[in-house]
C-alpha positions in Angstrom: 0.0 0.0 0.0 3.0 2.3 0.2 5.3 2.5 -2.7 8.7 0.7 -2.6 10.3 4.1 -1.5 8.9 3.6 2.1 8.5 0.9 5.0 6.4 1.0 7.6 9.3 0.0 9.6 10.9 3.0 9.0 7.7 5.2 9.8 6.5 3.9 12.9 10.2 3.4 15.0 10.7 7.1 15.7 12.7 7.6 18.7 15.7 9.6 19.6 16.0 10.7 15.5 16.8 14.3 15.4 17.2 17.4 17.5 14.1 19.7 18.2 13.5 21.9 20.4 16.1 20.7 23.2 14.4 17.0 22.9 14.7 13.8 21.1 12.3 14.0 18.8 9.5 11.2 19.5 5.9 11.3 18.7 2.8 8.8 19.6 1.1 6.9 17.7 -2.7 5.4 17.2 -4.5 2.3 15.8 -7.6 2.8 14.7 -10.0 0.2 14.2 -14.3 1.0 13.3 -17.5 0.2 12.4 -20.4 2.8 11.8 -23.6 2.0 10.7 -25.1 5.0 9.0 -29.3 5.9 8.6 -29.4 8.3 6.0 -32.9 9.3 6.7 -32.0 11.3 9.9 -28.4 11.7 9.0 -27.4 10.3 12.4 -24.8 7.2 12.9 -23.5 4.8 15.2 -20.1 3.8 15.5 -17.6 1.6 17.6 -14.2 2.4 18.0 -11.1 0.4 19.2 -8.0 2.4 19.5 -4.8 1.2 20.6 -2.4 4.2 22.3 0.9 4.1 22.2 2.8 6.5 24.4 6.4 6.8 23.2 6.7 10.0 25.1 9.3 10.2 28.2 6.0 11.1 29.8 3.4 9.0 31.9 -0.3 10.3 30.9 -2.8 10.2 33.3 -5.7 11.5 31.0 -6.5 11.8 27.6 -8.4 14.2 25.5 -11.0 13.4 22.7 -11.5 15.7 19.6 -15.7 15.6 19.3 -15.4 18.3 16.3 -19.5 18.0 15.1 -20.0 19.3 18.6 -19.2 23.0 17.2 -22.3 22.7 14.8 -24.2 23.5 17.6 -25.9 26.8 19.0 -23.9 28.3 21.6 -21.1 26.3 20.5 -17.8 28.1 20.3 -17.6 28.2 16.6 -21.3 29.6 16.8 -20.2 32.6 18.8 -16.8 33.2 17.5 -18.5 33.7 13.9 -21.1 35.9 15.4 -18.9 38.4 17.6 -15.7 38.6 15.1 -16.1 41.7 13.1 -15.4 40.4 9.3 -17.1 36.9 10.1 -16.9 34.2 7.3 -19.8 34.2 5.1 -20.7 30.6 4.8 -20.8 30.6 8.9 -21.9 34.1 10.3 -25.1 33.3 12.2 -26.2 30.0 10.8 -25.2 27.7 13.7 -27.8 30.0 16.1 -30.4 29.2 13.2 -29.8 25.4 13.4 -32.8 23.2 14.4 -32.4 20.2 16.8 -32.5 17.6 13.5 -29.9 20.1 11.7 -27.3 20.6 14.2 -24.6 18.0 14.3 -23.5 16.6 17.4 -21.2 13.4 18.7 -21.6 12.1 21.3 -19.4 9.2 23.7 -22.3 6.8 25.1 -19.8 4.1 27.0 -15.8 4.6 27.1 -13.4 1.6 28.6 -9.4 1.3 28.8 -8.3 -1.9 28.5 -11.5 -3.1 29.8 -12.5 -0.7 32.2 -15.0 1.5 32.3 -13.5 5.8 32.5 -15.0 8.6 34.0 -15.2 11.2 31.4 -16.6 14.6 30.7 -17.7 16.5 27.6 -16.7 20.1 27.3 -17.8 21.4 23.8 -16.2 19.8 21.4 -13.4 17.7 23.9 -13.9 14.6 25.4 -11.8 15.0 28.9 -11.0 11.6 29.8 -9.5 10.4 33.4 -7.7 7.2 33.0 -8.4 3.8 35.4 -4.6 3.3 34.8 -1.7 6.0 33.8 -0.1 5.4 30.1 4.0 4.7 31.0 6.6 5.7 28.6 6.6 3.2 26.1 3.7 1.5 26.9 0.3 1.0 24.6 -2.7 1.2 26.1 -6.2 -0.2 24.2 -9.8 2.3 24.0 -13.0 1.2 23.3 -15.7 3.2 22.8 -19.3 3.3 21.7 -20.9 6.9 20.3 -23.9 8.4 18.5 -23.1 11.5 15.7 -25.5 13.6 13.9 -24.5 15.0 10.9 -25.1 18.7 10.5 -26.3 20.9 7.8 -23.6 21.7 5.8 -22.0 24.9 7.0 -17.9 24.6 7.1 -16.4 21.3 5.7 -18.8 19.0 7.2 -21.9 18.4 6.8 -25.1 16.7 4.6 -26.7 18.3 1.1 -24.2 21.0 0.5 -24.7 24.1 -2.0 -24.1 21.7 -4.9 -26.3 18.5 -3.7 -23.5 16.2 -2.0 -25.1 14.1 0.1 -22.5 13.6 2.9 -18.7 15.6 3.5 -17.9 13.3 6.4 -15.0 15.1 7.5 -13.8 14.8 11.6 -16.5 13.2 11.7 -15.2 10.3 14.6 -13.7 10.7 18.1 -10.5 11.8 17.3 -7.3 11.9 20.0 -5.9 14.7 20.4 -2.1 15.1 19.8 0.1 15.0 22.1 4.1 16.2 21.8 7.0 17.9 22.8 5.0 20.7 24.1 2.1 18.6 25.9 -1.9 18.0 25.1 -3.3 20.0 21.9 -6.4 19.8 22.8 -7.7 23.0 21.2 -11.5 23.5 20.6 -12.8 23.5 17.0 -13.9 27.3 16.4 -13.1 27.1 12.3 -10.0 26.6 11.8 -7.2 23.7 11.2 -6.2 21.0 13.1 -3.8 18.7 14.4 -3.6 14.9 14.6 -1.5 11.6 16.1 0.1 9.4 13.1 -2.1 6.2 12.9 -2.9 3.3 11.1 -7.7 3.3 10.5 -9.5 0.4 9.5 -12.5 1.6 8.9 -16.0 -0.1 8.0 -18.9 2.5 6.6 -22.6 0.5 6.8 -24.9 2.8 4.5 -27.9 2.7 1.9 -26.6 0.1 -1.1 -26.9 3.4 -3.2 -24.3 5.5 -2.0 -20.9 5.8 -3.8 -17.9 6.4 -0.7 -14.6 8.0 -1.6 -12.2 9.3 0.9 -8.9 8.3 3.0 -7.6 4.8 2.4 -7.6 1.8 0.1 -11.0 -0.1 -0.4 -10.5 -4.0 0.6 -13.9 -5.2 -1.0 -14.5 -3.7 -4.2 -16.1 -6.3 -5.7 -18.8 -6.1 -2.8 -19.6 -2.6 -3.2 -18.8 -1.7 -7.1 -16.4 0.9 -6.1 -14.2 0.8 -9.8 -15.3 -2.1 -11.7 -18.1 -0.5 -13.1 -17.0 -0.6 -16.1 -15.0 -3.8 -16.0 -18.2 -6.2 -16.0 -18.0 -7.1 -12.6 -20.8 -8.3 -11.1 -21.7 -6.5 -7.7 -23.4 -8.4 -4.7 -25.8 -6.0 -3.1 -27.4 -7.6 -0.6 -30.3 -6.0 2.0 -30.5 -2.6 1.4 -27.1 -1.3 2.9 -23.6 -2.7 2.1 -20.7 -2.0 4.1 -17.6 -0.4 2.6 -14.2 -1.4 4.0 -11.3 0.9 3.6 -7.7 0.7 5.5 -5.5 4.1 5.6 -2.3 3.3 6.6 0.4 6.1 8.4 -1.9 9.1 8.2 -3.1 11.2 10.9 -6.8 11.8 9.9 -9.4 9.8 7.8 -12.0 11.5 5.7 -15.1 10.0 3.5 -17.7 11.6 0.7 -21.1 9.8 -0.6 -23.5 10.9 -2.8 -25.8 8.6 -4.6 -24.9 10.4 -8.1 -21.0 10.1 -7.8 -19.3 9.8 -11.4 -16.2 7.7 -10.6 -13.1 8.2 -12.6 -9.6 7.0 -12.4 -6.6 8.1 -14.4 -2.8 6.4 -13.0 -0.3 9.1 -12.3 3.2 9.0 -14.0 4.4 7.4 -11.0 2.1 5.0 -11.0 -0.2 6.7 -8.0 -4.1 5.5 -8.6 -5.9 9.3 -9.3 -9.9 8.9 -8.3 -11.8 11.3 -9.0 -15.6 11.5 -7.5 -18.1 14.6 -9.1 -22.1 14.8 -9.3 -23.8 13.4 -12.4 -24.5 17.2 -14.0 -23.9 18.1 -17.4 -22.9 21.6 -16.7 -19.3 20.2 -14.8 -18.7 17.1 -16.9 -16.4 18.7 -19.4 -14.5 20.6 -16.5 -13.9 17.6 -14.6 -12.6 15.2 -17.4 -10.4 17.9 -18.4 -9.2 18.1 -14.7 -7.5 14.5 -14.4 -4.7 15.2 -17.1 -3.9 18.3 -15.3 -4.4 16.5 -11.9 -1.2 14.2 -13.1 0.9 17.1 -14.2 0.3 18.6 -11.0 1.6 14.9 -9.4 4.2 15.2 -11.4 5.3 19.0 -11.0 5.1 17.8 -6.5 6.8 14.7 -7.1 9.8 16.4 -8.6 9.4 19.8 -6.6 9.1 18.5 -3.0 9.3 14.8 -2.9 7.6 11.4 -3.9 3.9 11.0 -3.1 4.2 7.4 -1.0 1.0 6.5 -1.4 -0.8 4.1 -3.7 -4.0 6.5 -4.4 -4.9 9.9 -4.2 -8.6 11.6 -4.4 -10.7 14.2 -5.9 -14.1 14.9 -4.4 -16.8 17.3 -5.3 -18.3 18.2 -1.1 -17.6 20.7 1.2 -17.9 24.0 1.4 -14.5 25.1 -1.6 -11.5 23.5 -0.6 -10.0 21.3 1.9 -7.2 18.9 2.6 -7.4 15.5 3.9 -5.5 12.3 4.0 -5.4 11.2 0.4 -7.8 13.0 -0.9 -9.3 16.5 -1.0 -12.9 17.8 -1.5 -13.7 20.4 -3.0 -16.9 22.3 -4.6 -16.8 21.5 -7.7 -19.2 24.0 -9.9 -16.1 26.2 -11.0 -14.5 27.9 -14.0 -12.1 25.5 -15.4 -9.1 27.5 -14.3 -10.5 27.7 -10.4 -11.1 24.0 -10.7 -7.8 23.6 -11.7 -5.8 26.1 -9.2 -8.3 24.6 -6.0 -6.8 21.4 -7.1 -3.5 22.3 -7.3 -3.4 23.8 -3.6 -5.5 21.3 -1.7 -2.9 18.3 -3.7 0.2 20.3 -2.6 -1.3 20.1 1.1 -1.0 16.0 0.6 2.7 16.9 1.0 2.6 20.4 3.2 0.3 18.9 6.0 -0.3 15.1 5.4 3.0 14.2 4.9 5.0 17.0 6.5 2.1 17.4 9.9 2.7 20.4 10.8 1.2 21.8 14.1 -1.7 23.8 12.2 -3.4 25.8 15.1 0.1 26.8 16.2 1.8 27.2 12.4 -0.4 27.5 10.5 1.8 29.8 7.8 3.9 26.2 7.5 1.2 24.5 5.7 -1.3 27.2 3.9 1.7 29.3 3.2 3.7 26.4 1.7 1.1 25.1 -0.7 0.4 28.5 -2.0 4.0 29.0 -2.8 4.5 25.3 -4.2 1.0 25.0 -5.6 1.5 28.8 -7.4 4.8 27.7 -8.9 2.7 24.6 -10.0 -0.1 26.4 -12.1 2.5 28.6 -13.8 3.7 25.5 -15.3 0.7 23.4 -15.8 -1.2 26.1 -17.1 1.2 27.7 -18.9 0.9 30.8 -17.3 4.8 32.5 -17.7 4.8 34.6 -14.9 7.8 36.1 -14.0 7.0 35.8 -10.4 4.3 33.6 -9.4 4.1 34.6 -6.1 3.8 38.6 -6.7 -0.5 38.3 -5.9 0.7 37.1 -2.2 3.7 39.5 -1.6 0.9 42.3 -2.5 -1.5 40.7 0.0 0.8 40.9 2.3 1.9 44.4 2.0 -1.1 45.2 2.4 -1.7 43.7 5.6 1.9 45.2 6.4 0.7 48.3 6.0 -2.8 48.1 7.3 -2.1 48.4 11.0 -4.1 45.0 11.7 -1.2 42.7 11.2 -0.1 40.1 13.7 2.6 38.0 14.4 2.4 34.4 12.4 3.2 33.0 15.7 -0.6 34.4 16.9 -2.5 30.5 17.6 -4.8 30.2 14.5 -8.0 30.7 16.8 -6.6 34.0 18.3 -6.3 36.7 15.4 -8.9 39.6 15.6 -9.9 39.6 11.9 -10.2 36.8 9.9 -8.8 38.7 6.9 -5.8 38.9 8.6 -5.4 35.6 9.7 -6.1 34.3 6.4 -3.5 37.4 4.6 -1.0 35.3 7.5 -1.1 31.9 7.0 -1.5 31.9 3.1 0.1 34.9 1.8 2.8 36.0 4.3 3.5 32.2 4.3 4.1 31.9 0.7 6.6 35.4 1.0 8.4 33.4 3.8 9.3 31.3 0.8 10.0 33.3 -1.9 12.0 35.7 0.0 13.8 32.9 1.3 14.6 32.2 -2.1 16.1 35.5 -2.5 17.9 35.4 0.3 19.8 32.1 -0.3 19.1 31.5 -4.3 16.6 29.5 -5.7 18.5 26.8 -6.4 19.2 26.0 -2.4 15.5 27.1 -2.3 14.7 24.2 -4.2 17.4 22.0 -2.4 15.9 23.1 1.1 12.5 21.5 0.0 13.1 17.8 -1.0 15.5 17.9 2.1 13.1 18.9 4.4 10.7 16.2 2.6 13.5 13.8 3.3 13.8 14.8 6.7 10.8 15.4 8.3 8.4 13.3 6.1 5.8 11.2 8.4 6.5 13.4 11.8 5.4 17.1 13.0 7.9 19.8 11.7 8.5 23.1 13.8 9.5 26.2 12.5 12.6 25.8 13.8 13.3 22.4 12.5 12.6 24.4 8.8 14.9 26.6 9.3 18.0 24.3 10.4 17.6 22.3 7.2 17.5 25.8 5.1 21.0 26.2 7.5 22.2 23.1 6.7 21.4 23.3 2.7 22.8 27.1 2.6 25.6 27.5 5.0 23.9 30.6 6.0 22.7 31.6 9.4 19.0 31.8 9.1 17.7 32.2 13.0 17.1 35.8 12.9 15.1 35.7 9.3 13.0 33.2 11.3 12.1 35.1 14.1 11.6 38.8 12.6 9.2 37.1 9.8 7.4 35.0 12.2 7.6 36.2 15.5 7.1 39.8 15.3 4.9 42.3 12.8 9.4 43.8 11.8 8.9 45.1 8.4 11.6 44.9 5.7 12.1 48.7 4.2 15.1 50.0 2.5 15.5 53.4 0.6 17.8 55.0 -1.3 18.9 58.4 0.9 20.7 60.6 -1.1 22.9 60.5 -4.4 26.4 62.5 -4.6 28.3 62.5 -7.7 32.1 63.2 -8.2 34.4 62.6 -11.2 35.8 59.5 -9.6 32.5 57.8 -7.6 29.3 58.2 -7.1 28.3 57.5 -3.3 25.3 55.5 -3.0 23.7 56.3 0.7 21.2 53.4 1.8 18.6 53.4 4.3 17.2 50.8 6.5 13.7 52.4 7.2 12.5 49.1 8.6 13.8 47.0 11.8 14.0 43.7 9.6 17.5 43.2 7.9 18.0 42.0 4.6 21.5 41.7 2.1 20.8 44.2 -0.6 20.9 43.6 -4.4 21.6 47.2 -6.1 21.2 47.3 -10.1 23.0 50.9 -11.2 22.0 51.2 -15.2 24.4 53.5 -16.7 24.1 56.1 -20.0 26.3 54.0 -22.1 23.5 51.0 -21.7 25.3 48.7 -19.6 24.6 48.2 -16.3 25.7 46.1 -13.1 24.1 44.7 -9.9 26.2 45.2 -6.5 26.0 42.7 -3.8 26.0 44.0 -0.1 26.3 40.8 2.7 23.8 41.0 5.4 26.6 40.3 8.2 24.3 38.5 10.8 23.9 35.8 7.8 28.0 35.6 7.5 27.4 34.2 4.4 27.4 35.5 0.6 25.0 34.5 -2.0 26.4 33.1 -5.3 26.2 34.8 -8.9 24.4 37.7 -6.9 26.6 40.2 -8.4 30.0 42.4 -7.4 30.0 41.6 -3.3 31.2 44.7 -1.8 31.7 45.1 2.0 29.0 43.8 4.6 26.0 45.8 6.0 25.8 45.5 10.1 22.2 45.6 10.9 22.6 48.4 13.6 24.1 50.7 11.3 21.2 53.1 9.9 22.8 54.0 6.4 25.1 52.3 4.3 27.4 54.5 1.6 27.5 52.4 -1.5 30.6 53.7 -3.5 30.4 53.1 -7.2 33.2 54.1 -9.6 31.6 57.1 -11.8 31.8 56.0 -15.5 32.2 58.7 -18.7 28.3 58.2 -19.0 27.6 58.5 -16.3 24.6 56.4 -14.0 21.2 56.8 -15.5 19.1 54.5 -12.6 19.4 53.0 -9.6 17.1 50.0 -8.2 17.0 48.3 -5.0 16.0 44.9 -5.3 15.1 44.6 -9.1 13.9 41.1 -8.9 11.0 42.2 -6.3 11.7 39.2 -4.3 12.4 41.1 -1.0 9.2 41.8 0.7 9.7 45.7 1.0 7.0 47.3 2.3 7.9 50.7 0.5 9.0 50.8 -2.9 8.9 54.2 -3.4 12.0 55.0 -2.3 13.9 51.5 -4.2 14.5 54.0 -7.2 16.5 56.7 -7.8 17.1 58.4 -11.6 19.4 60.4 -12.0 18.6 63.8 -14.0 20.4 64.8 -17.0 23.5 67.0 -16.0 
């Protein structure tokens, strides 16, 4: 079920591996083992779970803490508030979970919980299930959960939910009792107000009982195709459909959530990647999308293609498409998305919720705590992507999110990325944060080191950190170790602090032998400088000044000329004055360094 590249071996045995954060990095682990039995005439369910914990923490756990995420579709419910008292409240939320009736809201629910056998004293608080523990959890011990629960599956409102805008039956996403992660930094156990999550690496087995008429897609490999259809319906395969439900069986191996879709007018498609990845694609029976969604699936394996090479090898044997939800939305091997787009849109949602299989399902980042890591990842990747797939020759295909987030810069209402997701007063801001600041983290980065280390950085930190929960700072060592530059202080101005990057050119004196250059760092976030000085004559040449906190020089970025202390105000950049004379002068022509201000980058120089 993984391809050759990987062992399971390898992912689970993680223990003492690499330096973070002052630890050996370890993580914990889940089995996941269920059976839901689905009535789609009141949208409610029924579900066992068995889950076997294993604490490789140096820790012993005395308690545990249960995700119960359809408990936000609730009035009064966190989420429900939140949406009503931000000011610039999401539009497909605002005050619809106050409007929800008792057979709309959605709701899940623990009815009996045991550990290994014994019954637990728990307590539901919104949307976590606190748990007190019969026995404590040792280092290196595995405990086993049973549970029974009821869930209700609301109206469709934010990623979950039943009949959504376009008629998809059922977007069953965190829709089980999840656990909550915990790590180097203890129990995530944050409540679900709208925003991203967080998840322990497990193995789900996973049996859906619904209405014989449903087509599932989702998370996981089906194990009985033949019962239920699910891609031989068009190989002349006779399907047993027994009763009126049939039960669909899927196994997800290594991933840290498992998501499902079914509508009753699913068209199923497949299409095999380049690299021999199974591509299913699920959309609603309509006319109006048909063409749109064929001409996806080719594009779909350019995209694999264009991710393989730029970040690392997709391990898995199958990835999904889905029409649900409420736009876009990543998930373990798959993504759902609405699906009644513009062929371009349906492309370019693709393309960043299939670079999230890679920035988030491979590489879990903490998303509540980072979420710039993920969201601002895929938009640089996925960006980079379209302007190849769709032939789109842009210079710089990041410039749309280094003007968003100049804009926010400039707009007074910025935050630091380190702000927790659920804590940023608008959600313009937050969103201007994670996805666009985020993707500048990126492309500046690129500037700052080249874009070939850029590149390098990437597939190393896929190497590196695939299967486990990179931190910021683990980033940033392997851009250190790639570059040979010192990268700590880019780290923590960009992501710790609202520091803007301004430089101007001050002033202009002219001599027969020089021209003196004087710089000015406006903002408190350092940068090297790349100067371009056109001359008369039509020549022109780029000067290099070394940011000295990075004690390192880029390569090919011009004449290096003495280093620039950050402290130091103004710089005097001495250039030798040519029989032409100097016609322009441009800080940062490439526009790859976020500056704030580029009013002041430019400086021509008036005819004598």
């Amino acid at each position: 079920m993984f391809k050759n590249t990987f062992t399971l071996i390898l992912l689970i045995s993680i223990s003492a591996v690499l330096a973070q954060n002052n630890t050996s990095y370890w993580q914990q682990y889940a089995d996941y083992e269920m059976e839901i039995d689905f009535d789609d005439k009141n949208y409610q369910y029924e579900g066992e779970q068995k889950l076997v914990y294993t604490n490789n923490s140096p820790d012993t756990l005395n308690r545990v803490f249960y995700h119960m995420y359809f408990n936000a579709f609730q009035p009064g419910s966190e989420m429900d508030v939140r949406s009503r008292t931000i000011q610039d409240p999401d539009s497909r939320v605002r005050d619809r979970i106050s409007k929800l009736s008792e057979e709309e809201i959605g709701f899940m629910r623990a009815k009996s919980l045991k550990q290994d056998g014994k019954a637990l004293d728990y307590e539901l608080a919104g949307t976590v299930l606190e748990v007190e523990l019969a026995e404590p959890i040792l280092p290196g011990n595995s405990t086993t959960f049973e549970m029974e629960f009821l869930g209700q599956v609301p109206v469709q409102i934010r990623r979950s939910g039943r009949n959504n805008a376009e008629g998809v039956e059922l977007s069953m996403t965190q829709w089980y009792p999840k656990m909550a992660e915990y790590d180097f930094e203890g129990w995530h156990a944050d409540p679900y107000i709208g925003r991203e999550f967080h998840g322990v690496w497990a193995d789900f087995d996973v049996k859906i009982t619904i209405d014989k008429d449903f087509i599932l897609g989702g998370s996981g490999y089906i194990q009985n195709p033949n019962e239920v259809g699910y891609g031989y319906e068009d190989e002349g395969v006779k399907v047993r459909r027994r009763g009126k439900k049939l039960t669909w069986h899927f196994v997800a191996p290594d991933v840290h959530d498992f998501t499902w879709a079914a509508d009753k007018d699913y068209i199923h498609d497949k299409v095999t990647g380049n690299d021999g990845t199974t591509l299913h694609f699920l959309y609603k029976d309509n006319d109006d999308i048909k063409e749109n969604w064929k001409n996806l699936q080719s594009k779909t394996v350019q995209l694999l293609d264009y991710f393989n090479e730029h970040i690392g090898p997709y391990p898995y044997d199958q990835y999904s498409i889905i029409q649900g939800g409420d736009g876009g939305m990543e998930y373990a091997m798959c993504t759902l998305i609405t699906g009644e787009r513009e062929f371009g849109s349906l492309v370019g949602v693709t393309a960043h919720e299939m670079a999230h299989a890679w920035f988030q399902h491979i590489l879990a980042t903490d998303e509540a705590q980072h979420e710039w890591m993920d969201e601002g990842f895929t938009s640089y990747i996925s960006g980079l992507a379209m302007n190849k797939v769709m032939d789109q020759n842009r210079e710089n295909p990041t410039a749309g999110n280094y003007k968003g987030y100049i804009s926010l810069a400039n707009s007074g209402y910025e935050q630091p990325q380190s702000t927790h997701a659920d804590r940023y007063e608008y959600n313009q801001a937050y969103g201007t944060s994670a996805y666009s600041k985020g993707a500048v983290f990126l492309g500046q980065l690129g500037y700052l080191i080249g874009k070939e280390n850029l590149e390098k950085v990437l597939n190393r930190y896929f190497d590196e950190w695939k299967f486990k929960h990179p931190t910021p700072n683990d980033f940033i060592r392997v851009a250190e170790k790639v570059s040979g530059a010192e990268l700590s202080w880019y780290l923590n101005d960009w992501t710790r602090t609202t520091n803007t990057v301004d430089y101007g050119i001050k002033d202009v004196s002219v001599d027969r032998q020089n021209t003196i250059v004087t710089l000015e760092r406006i903002g408190l976030t350092p940068m090297p400088l790349e100067v371009k000085v056109d001359y008369k004559g039509g020549t022109s040449e780029t000067y290099y000044i070394p940011l000295r906190m990075m004690r390192w020089e880029k390569p090919n970025a011009g004449e290096v000329v003495e280093d620039w202390p950050w402290a130091y105000p103004t710089y005097d950049l001495q250039i030798p004055t040519t029989q032409y004379g100097i016609e322009r002068i441009e800080i940062d022509p490439s526009g790859y360094m976020a500056d704030v201000n580029r009013d002041n980058n430019i400086e021509v120089l008036e005819e004598e």
